[in-house]
C-alpha positions in Angstrom: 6.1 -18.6 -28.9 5.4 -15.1 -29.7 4.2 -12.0 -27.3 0.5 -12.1 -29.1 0.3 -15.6 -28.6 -1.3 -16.5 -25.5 0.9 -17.6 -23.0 0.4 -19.5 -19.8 2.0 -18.8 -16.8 3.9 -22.5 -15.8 5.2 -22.5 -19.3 6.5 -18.8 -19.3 8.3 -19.6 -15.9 9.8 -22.7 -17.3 11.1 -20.8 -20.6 12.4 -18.1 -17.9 14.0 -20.2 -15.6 16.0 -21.6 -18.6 17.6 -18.0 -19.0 20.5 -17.2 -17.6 20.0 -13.6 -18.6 16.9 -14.0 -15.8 18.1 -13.3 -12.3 14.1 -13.2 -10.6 10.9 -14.2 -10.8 8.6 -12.1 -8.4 4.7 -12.8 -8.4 2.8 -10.2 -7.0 -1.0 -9.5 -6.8 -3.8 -11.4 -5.6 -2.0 -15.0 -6.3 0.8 -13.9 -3.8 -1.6 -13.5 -0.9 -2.9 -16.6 0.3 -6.4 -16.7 0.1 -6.9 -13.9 -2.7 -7.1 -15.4 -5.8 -10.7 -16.3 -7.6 -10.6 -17.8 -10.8 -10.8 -14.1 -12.8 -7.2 -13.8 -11.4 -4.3 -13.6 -13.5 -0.7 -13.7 -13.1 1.4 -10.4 -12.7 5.0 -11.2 -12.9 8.1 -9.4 -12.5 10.5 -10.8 -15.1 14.1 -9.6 -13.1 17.3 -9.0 -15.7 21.0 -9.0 -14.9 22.1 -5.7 -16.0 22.9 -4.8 -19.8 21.8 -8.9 -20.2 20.9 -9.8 -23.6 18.2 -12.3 -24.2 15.2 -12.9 -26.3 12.7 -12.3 -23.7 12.3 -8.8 -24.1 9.8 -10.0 -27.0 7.4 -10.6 -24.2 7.9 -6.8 -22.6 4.2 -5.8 -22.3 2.4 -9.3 -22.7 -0.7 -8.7 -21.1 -3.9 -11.3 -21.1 -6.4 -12.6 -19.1 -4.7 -15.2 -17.7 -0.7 -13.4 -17.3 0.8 -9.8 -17.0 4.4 -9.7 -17.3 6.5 -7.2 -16.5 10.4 -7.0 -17.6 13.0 -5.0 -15.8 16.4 -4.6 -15.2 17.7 -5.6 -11.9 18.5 -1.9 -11.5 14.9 -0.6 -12.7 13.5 -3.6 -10.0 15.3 -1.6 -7.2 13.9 1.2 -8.2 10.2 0.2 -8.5 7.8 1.7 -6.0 10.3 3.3 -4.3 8.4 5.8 -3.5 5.6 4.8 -6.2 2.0 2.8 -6.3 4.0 -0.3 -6.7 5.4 -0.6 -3.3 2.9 -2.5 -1.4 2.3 -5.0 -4.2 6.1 -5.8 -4.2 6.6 -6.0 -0.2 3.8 -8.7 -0.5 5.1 -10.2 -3.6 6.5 -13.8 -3.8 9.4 -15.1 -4.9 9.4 -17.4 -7.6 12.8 -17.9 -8.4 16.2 -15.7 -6.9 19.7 -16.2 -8.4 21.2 -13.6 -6.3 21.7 -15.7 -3.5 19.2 -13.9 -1.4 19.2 -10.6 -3.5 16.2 -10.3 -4.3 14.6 -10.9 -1.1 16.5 -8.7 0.2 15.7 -5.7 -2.7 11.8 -6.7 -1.9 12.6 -6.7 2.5 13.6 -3.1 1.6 10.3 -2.2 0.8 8.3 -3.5 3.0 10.0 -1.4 5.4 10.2 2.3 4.7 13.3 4.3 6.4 12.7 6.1 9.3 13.4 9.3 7.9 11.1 9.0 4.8 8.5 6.9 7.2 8.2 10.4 9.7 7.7 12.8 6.6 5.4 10.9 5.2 3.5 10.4 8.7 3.7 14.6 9.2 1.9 15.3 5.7 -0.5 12.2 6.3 -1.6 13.3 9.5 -1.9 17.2 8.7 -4.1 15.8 5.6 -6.0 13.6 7.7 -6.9 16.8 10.3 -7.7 18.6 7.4 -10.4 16.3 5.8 -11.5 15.9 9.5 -12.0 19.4 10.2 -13.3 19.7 7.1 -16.4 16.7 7.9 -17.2 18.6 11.2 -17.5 21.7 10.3 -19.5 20.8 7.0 -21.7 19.0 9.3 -22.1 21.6 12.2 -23.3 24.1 9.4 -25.9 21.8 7.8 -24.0 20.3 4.4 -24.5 16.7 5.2 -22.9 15.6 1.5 -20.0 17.3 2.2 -19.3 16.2 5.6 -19.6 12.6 4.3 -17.2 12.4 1.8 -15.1 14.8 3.8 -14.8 12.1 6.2 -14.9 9.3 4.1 -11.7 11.4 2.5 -10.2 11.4 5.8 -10.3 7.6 6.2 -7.3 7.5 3.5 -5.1 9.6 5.0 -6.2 8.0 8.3 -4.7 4.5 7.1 -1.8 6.0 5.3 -1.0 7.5 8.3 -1.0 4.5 10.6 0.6 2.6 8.4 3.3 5.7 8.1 4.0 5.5 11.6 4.6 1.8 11.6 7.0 2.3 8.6 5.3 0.2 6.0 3.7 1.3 2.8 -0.4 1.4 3.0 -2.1 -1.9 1.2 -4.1 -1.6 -1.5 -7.8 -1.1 -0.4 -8.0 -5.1 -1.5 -5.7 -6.1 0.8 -6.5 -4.3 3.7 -8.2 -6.8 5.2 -5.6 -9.4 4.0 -3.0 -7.3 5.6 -4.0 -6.4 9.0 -5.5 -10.0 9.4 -1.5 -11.2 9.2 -0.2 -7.9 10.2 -1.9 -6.1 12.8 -1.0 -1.9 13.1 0.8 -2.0 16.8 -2.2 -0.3 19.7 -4.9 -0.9 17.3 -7.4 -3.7 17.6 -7.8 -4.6 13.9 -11.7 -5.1 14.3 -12.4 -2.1 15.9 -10.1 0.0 13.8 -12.1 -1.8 10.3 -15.6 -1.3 12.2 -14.5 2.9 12.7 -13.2 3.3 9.3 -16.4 1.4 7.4 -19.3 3.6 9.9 -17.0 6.9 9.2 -17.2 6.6 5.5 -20.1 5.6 5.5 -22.3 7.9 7.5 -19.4 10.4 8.5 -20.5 10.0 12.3 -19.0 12.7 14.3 -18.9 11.6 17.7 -16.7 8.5 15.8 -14.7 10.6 14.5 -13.7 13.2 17.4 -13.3 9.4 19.1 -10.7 8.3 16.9 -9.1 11.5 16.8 -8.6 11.4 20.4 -6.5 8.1 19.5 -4.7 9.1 16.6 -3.8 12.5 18.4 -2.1 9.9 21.3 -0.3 8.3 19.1 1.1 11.0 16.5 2.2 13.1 19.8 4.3 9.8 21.0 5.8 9.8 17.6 7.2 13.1 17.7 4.2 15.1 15.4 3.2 17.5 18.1 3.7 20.2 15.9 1.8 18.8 13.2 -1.0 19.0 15.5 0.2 22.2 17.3 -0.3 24.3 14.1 -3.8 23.7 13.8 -4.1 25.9 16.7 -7.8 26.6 18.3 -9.4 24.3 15.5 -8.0 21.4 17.2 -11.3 21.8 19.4 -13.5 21.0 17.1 -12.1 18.0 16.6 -11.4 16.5 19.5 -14.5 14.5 21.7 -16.6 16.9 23.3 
């Protein structure tokens, strides 16, 4: 075998398994949610190495086909990853195919799912105030006639929206792919998943206003409860414009 030779996924698992240098196997992507995978999906592994291991895997560092991704790490790069990063979500969903640490690596991938509650406020604050923003932004644009720019104002806002919520139930946002996926199995606490999918899809689509001041109101409930009152507070007399009339 040779990293330009294609490789299939049971057979690189097999070879990997038979390392000792190999601690974990972590599948992530659309084969670790149930449900996801069509038959254009491939296999993105995380190839997990003891520290300062030796072995002849690192040939396949970068193998990337159609039908497998790999990607090979040490045990302390694999902590690391996503934290904070793009990566995050895909690894607190990810599956374990094989853990040699006794419940290590399970335990490296339980960590983020869940972000601390000191990183999860911060990052709630500057979701929310970017969230407001974008939202003042759609109402305004559409109270003075620039239809374009109130729609993808609010469309805009529906990101920071989710990050937020997400945020303030200290967990990293799912990919747009898995939203669905994830609030099926994981429902935001307060929200009603259908409604909350219904708002976000009419927003970005047709930036309706009366929607929007709507779920402000809710969002404004909520942010105050967790402590983001001045978040809000320094938006002063603008907050009106926001809010339902």
């Amino acid at each position: 075998m040779s990293a330009q030779q294609p490789l299939a996924y049971d057979a690189f698992v097999e070879l990997a398994t038979a390392d000792p240098a190999v601690v974990g196997l972590v599948l992530k992507g659309s084969r670790a949610h149930d449900g996801m995978a069509t038959p254009h999906s491939d296999h993105d592994l995380y190839v997990v190495l003891a520290d300062d291991a030796a072995t002849g895997l690192t040939r396949f560092a970068g193998h990337r086909t159609a039908g497998l991704d790999l990607v090979i790490v040490s045990l302390t790069e694999f902590r690391a990853a996503g934290m904070p990063g793009f990566e995050r979500y895909a690894l607190a969903r990810a599956r374990i195919v094989l853990d040699r640490l006794d419940g290590g690596i399970a335990r490296i991938l339980a960590d983020k799912a869940r972000l601390g509650a000191d990183e999860a406020f911060r990052d709630a604050g500057g979701r929310l105030d970017a969230y407001a923003n974008s939202l003042y932004r759609s109402v305004k644009n559409h109270r003075d006639g620039q239809a374009l720019a109130a729609r993808l104002d609010a469309a805009d806002s529906m990101r920071f929206l989710l990050e937020l919520l997400f945020a303030l139930d200290r967990r990293p946002r799912p990919y747009n792919k898995y939203l669905e996926w994830e609030l099926d199995r994981h429902p935001l606490p307060g929200w009603d998943t259908g409604v909350l999918l219904r708002a976000v899809d009419r927003v970005s689509t047709t930036g309706d206003v009366s929607l929007q001041r709507n779920l402000f109101a809710r969002v404004e409930a909520a942010a105050r409860a967790a402590g983001h009152g001045g978040v809000l507070d320094a938006w002063g007399e603008d907050l009106a414009l926001m809010r339902p009339r």
